[in-house]
C-alpha positions in Angstrom: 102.0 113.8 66.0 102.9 114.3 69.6 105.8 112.1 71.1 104.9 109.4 73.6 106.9 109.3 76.9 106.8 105.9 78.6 107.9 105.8 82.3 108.1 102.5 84.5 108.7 102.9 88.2 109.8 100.2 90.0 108.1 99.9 93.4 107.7 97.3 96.8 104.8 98.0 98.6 106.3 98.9 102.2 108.2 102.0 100.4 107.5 105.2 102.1 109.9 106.4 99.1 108.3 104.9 96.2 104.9 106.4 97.4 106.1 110.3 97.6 107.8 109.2 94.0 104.4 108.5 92.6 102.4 111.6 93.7 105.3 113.5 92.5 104.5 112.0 89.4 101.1 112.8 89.4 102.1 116.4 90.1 104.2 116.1 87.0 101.6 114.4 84.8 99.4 117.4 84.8 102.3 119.2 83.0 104.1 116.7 80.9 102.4 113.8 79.2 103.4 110.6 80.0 102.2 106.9 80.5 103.1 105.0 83.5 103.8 101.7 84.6 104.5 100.7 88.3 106.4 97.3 88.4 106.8 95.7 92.0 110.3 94.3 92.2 108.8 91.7 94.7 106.3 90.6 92.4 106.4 86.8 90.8 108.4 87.0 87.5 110.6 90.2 88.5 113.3 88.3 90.3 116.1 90.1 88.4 114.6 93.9 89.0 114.8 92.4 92.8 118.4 91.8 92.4 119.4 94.9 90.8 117.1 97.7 92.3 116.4 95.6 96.1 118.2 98.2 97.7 117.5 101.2 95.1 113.5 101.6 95.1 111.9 104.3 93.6 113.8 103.6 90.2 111.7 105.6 87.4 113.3 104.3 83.6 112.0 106.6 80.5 111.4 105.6 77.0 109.7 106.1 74.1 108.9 102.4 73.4 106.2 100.9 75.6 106.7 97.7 74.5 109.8 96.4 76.6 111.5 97.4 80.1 115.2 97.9 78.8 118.0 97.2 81.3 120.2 100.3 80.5 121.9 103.5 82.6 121.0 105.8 80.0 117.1 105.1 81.0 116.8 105.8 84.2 115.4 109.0 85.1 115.2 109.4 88.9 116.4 106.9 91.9 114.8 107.0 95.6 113.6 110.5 95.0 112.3 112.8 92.5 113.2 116.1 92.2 110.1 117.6 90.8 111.6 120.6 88.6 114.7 118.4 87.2 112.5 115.5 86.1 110.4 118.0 84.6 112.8 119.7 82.4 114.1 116.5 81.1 110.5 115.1 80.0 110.3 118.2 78.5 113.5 118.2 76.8 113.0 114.5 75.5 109.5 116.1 73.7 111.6 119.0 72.2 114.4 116.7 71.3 111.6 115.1 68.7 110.2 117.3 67.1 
């Protein structure tokens, strides 16, 4: 069974940043399977993202659960930019690390 990647990106709409982070996604996407999840840290019930990422957007975290956004270092994959070919190896290497 293949392993399923979950990656949340947290986002504010007037982010030049956050919207070179998600085509570089895309880019990525067509090599690595992944799902993903953009959460706007201005949004109504994301107060504490706000607090901890206000100044920090893009934030992309990576897991293998989808059913929570965890609050931990060890999760976050890129911050305000996204080098293409690192972020690729790692998504790669978290699918090898599985099987």
């Amino acid at each position: 069974m293949a392993s399923k990647i979950y990656l949340r990106i947290f986002t504010n709409k007037s982010c030049s940043l956050c919207d070179t982070a998600k085509e570089a996604l895309k880019r990525i996407n067509k090599q690595v399977a992944f799902s993903l999840e953009e959460i706007d840290i201005h949004a109504k019930g994301n107060e504490p993202w706000f607090q901890k990422y206000c100044f920090d957007v893009p934030v992309v975290h990576v897991s293998k659960d989808s059913s929570e956004v965890k609050d931990r270092k060890e999760d976050i994959l890129a911050m305000h930019r996204i080098d293409e070919p690192l972020v690729t190896k790692k998504l790669m290497d978290l699918i090898k690390s599985e099987k």
